[in-house]
C-alpha positions in Angstrom: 181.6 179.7 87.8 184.1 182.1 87.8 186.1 180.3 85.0 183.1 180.6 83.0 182.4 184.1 83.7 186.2 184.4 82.1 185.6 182.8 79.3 182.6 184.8 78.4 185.0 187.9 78.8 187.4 186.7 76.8 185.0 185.8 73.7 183.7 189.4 74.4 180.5 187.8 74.6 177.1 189.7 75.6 175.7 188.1 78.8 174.1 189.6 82.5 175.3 188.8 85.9 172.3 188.5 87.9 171.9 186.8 91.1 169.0 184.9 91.8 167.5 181.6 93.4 166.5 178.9 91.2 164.0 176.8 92.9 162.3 175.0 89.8 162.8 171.1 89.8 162.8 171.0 86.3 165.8 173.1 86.0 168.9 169.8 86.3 171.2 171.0 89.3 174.2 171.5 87.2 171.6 174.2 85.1 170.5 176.4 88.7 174.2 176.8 89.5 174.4 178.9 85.7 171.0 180.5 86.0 171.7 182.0 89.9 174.6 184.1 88.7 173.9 184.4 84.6 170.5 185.4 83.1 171.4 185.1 79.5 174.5 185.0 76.9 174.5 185.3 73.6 178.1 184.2 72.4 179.7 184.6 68.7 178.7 180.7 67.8 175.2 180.8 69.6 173.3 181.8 73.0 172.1 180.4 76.0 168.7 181.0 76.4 167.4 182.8 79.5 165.4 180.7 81.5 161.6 181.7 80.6 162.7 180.5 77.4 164.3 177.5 78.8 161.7 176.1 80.4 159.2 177.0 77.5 161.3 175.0 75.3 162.4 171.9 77.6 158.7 171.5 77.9 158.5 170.4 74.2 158.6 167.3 73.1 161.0 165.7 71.8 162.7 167.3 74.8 160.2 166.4 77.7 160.4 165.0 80.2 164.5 164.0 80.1 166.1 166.6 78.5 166.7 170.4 79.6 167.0 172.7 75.9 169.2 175.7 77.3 170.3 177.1 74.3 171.3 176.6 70.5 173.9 177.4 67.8 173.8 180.1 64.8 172.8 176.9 63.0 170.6 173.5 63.4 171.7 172.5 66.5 170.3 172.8 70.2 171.9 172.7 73.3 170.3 169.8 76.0 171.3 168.9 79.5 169.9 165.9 80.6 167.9 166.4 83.9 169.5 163.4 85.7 173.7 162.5 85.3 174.4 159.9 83.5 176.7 157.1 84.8 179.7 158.4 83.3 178.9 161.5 85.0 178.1 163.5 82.0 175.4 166.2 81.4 175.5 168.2 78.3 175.2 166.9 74.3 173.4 168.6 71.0 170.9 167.8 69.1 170.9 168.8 65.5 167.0 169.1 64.7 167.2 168.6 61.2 169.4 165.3 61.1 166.7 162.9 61.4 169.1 161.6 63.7 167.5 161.1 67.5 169.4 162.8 70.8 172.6 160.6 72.0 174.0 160.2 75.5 175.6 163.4 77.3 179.2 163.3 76.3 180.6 166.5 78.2 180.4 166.6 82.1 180.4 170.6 82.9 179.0 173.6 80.9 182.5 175.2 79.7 184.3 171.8 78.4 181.1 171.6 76.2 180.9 175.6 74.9 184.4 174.9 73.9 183.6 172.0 72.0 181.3 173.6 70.8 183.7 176.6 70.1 186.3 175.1 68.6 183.6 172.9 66.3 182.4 176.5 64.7 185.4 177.2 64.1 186.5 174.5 62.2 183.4 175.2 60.3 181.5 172.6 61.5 
């Protein structure tokens, strides 16, 4: 967590420490660890969404019941952790809403190697 804390720090992005307990089951594991110590960050190429707004939103379809929506991009795109790892290990994808294209497979396994993926994509220009 501490990595990630850093990496927020060094994108000078906006987020709040806040130490809670996450007890909800349809929060995925790898999702309480985040929301125990971080309430919210809003980065330069999107924001994680606190987790009223989490839940509200994972409760949608075409998220529910598999897919966890725990933020999105300055663009078209949301951010989903499946609820369960996959076999390869792997948690975290996006979904572009206005594709037409339906969710794929988790490709990244832990929250940072995704945001920067994610990070490096914006940057590119997408």
């Amino acid at each position: 967590m501490d990595e990630l804390i850093n990496y927020f720090r060094e994108l000078n992005a906006e987020f709040i420490e806040e130490e809670s307990l996450v007890e909800d089951v349809e929060v995925p594991e790898i999702m309480c660890k985040f929301y125990e110590k971080i309430k919210y960050v809003n980065l330069p190429y999107g924001r994680i969404y606190n987790l009223e707004t989490a839940l509200d939103n994972s409760k949608r379809l075409p998220f529910s019941p598999d897919w966890f929506v725990f933020g999105q991009d300055n663009y078209y795109s949301y951010w989903i952790c499946f609820k369960r790892k996959t076999i390869t290990g792997c948690y975290f994808t996006y979904w572009d809403h206005e594709s037409g294209c339906s969710m794929e497979e988790p490709v990244w396994k832990d929250l940072l190697s995704f945001l920067k993926e994610v990070e490096e994509d914006a940057n590119e220009g997408w």
